[in-house]
C-alpha positions as CSV (number, residue, x, y, z in Angstrom):
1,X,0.0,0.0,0.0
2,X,1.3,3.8,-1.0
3,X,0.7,6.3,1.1
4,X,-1.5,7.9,-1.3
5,X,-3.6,5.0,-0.4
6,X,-3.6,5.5,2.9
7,X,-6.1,7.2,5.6
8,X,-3.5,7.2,8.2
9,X,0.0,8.0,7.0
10,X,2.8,8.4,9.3
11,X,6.3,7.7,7.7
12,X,9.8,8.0,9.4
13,X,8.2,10.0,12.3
14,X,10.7,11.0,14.9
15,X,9.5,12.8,17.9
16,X,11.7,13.4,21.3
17,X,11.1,14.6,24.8
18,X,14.2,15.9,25.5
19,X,16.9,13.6,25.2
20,X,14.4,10.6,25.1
21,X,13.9,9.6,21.4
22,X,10.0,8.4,21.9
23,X,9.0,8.0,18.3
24,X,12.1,6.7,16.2
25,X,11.7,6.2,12.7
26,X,8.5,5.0,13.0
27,X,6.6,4.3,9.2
28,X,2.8,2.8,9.8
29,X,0.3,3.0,6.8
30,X,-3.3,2.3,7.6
31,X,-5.8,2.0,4.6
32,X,-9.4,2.7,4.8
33,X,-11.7,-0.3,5.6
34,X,-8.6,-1.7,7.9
35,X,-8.1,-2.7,11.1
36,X,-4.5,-2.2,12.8
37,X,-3.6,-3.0,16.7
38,X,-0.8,-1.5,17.7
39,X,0.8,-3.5,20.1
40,X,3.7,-2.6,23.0
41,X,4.7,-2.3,26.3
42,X,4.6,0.4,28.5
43,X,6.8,3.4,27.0
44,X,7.1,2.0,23.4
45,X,5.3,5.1,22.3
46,X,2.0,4.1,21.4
47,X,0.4,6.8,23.3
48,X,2.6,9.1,21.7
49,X,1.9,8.0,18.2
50,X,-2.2,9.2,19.0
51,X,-1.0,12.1,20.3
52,X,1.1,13.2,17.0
53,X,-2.2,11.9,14.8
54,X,-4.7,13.9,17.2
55,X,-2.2,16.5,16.9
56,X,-1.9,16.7,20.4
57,X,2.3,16.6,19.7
58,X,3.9,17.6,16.8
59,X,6.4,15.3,15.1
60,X,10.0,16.6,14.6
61,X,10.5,14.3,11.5
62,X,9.2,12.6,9.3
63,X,5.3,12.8,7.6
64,X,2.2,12.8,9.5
65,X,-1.4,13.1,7.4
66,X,-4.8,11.9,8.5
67,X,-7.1,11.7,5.5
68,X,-4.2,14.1,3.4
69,X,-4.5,16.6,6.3
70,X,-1.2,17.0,8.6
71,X,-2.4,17.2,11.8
72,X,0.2,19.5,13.2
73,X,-0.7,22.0,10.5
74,X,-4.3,21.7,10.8
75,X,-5.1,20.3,14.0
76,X,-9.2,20.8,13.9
77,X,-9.5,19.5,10.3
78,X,-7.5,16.3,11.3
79,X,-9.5,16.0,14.3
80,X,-13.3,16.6,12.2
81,X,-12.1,13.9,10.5
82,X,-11.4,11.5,13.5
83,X,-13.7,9.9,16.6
84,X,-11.1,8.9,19.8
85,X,-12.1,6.8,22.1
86,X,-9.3,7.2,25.4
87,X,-8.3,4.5,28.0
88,X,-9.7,7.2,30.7
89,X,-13.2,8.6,29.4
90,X,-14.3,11.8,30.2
91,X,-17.5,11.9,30.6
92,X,-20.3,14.1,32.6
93,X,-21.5,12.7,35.8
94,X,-24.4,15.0,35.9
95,X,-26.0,13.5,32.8
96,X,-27.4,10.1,31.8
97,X,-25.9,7.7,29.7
98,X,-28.2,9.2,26.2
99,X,-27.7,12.9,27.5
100,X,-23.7,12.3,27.3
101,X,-24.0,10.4,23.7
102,X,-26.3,13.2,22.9
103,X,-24.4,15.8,24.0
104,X,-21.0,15.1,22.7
105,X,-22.5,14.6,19.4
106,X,-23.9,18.2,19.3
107,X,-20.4,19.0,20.3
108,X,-18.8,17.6,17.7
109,X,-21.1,18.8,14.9
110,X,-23.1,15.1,14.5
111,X,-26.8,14.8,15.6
112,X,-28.5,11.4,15.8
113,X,-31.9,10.7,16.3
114,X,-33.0,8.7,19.7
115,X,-33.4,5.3,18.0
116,X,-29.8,5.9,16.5
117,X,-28.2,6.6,19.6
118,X,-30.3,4.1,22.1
119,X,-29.5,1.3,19.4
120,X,-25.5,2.6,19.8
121,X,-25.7,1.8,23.4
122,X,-27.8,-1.5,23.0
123,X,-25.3,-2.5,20.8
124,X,-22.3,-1.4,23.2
125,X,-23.7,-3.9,25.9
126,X,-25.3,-1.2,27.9
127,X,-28.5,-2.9,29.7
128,X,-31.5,-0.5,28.9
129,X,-31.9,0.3,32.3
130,X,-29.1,2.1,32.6
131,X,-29.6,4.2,29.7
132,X,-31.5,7.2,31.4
133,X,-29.2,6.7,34.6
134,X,-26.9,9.4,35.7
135,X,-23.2,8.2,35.3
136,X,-22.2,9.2,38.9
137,X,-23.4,5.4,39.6
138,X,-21.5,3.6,36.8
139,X,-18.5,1.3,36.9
140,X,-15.2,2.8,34.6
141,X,-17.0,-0.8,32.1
142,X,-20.1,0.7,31.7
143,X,-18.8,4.1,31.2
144,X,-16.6,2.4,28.5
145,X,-19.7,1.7,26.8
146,X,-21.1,4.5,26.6
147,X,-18.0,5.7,25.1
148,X,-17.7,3.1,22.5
149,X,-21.7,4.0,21.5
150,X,-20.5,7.5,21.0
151,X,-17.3,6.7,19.0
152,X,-19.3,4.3,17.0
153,X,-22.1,6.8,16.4
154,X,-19.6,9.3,15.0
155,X,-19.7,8.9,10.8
156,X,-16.0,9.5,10.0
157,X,-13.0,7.9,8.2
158,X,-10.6,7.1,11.4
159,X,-11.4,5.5,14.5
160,X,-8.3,5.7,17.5
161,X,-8.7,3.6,20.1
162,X,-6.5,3.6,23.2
163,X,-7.1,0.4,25.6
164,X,-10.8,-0.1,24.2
165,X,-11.9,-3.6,26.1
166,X,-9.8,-2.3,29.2
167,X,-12.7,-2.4,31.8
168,X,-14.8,-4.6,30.1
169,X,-15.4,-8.2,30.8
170,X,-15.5,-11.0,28.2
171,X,-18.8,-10.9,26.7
172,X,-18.5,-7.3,26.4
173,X,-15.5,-7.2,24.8
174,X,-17.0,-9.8,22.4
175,X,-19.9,-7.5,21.9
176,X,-17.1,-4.5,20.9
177,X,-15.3,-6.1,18.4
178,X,-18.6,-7.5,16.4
179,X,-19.1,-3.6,16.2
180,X,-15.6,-2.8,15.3
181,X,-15.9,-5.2,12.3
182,X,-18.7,-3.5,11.5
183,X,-17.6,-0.1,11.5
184,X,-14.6,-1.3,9.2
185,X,-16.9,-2.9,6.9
186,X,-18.2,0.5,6.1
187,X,-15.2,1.8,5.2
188,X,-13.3,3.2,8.3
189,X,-9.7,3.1,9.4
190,X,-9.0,1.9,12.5
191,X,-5.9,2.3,14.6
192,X,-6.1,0.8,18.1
193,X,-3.3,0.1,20.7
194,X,-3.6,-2.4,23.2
195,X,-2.4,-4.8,25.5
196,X,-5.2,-7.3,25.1
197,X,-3.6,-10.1,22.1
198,X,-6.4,-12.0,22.0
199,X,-8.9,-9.4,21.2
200,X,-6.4,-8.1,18.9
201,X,-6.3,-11.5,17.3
202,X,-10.5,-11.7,16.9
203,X,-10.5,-8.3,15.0
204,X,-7.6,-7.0,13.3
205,X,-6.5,-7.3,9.9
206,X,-2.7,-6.8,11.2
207,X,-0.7,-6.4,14.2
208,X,1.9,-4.4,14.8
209,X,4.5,-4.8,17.3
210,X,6.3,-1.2,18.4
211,X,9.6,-1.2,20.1
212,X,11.3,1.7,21.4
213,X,9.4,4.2,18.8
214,X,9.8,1.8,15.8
215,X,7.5,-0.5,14.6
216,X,10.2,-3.5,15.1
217,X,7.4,-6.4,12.9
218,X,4.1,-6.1,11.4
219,X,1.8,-9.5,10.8
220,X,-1.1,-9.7,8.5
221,X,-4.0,-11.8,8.9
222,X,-4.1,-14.9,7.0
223,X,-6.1,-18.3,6.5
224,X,-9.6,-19.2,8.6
225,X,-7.2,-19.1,11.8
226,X,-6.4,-15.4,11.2
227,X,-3.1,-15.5,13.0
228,X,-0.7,-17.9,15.1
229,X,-1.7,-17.3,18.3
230,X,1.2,-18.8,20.2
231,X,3.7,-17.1,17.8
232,X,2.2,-13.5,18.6
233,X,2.2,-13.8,22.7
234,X,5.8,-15.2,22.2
235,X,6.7,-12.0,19.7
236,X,4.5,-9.8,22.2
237,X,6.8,-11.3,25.3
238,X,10.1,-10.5,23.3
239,X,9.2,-6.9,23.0
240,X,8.0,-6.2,27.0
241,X,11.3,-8.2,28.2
242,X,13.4,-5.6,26.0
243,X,11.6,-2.3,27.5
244,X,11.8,-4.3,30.8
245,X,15.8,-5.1,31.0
């Protein structure tokens, strides 16, 4: 794949914080109707690398485009163009699980009628009764849902997800990625970083492993199996025990 091709481009990105070199090099080409998990261990800069698409931090090398758009040029059009979904959610107490979803819709320019957005949180795993609930009672899971109704609502090109099934239990997570297939199927790239290798294995089209700032290997799907299993948590292990020693 060209980066022509590509909805999310980033090639030879450097980015440093100080005299730490956090992004090093690193090339990752996502096209649309794709699913990528990013895959490292703590401080192999996959936070880093949503921050520079988000353009939350500004690469010091290299090419950065979301959609054509560089992010660090034209942080709000990037952004219009993108629905994130954080390991932390924000969310407002004060409101109920459909006030929030419809809420930060209106903020971010999207209206969707009240079938569209209960359906979003039905399909999230959220139980109907907890839909007109105020979130001051909810568990950091079922505020995760309601985030993933809202990303999923939005009607761009680029999905970012940042820990998505952290908080949610098995059958939820499940739930997610039968929604994030969907959400590729119509046509969006997605770039999620994780931890969690065996959700990445259910859903993504590739995996890539990121290693001090680089992406060190890259494995695409293949066969009815998808991927080797056994080979990934062993390449998964090699990469923590080198940002470990």
């Amino acid at each position: 794949m060209t980066g022509q091709h590509a909805t999310i481009h980033l090639r030879d990105v450097t980015l440093a914080y100080g005299d730490h070199l956090v992004l090093n090099g690193l090339t990752l080409l996502i096209a649309p109707g794709s699913v990528t998990a990013l895959l490292g261990g703590n401080g192999a800069g996959k936070s880093t690398t949503l921050s520079v698409l988000l353009g939350f931090a500004k690469a010091e090398g290299g090419e950065v485009a979301v959609c054509g758009i560089d992010p660090a040029i034209d942080p709000d059009g990037a952004r219009r163009r993108i629905a994130y979904l954080p390991e932390n959610v924000a969310l407002y107490e004060h409101l109920t699980a459909r006030e929030n979803a419809e809420y930060l819709l209106a903020l971010s320019g999207e209206r969707q009628d009240r079938a569209a957005i209960t359906g979003a949180l039905a399909a999230a795993g959220l139980q109907e009764r907890a839909w007109d609930q105020r979130l001051g009672s909810f568990s950091k899971g079922m505020r995760q849902k309601v985030a993933i109704a809202v990303a999923l609502l939005r009607e761009v090109p680029v999905l970012l997800l940042d820990e998505p099934t952290s908080g949610l239990d098995p059958r939820a997570t499940a739930d997610f990625n039968v929604l994030l297939a969907q959400v590729r199927d119509r046509g969006t790239a997605v770039l999620m970083v994780t931890h969690d290798l065996l959700s990445a294995t259910d859903v993504a089209d590739r995996i890539g492993f990121l290693e001090a700032g680089r992406l060190a290997d890259e494995v695409a799907a293949s066969g009815p199996d998808r991927f080797d299993l056994r080979a990934l948590h062993a390449r998964f292990q090699v990469a923590t025990d080198r940002l470990a020693a």
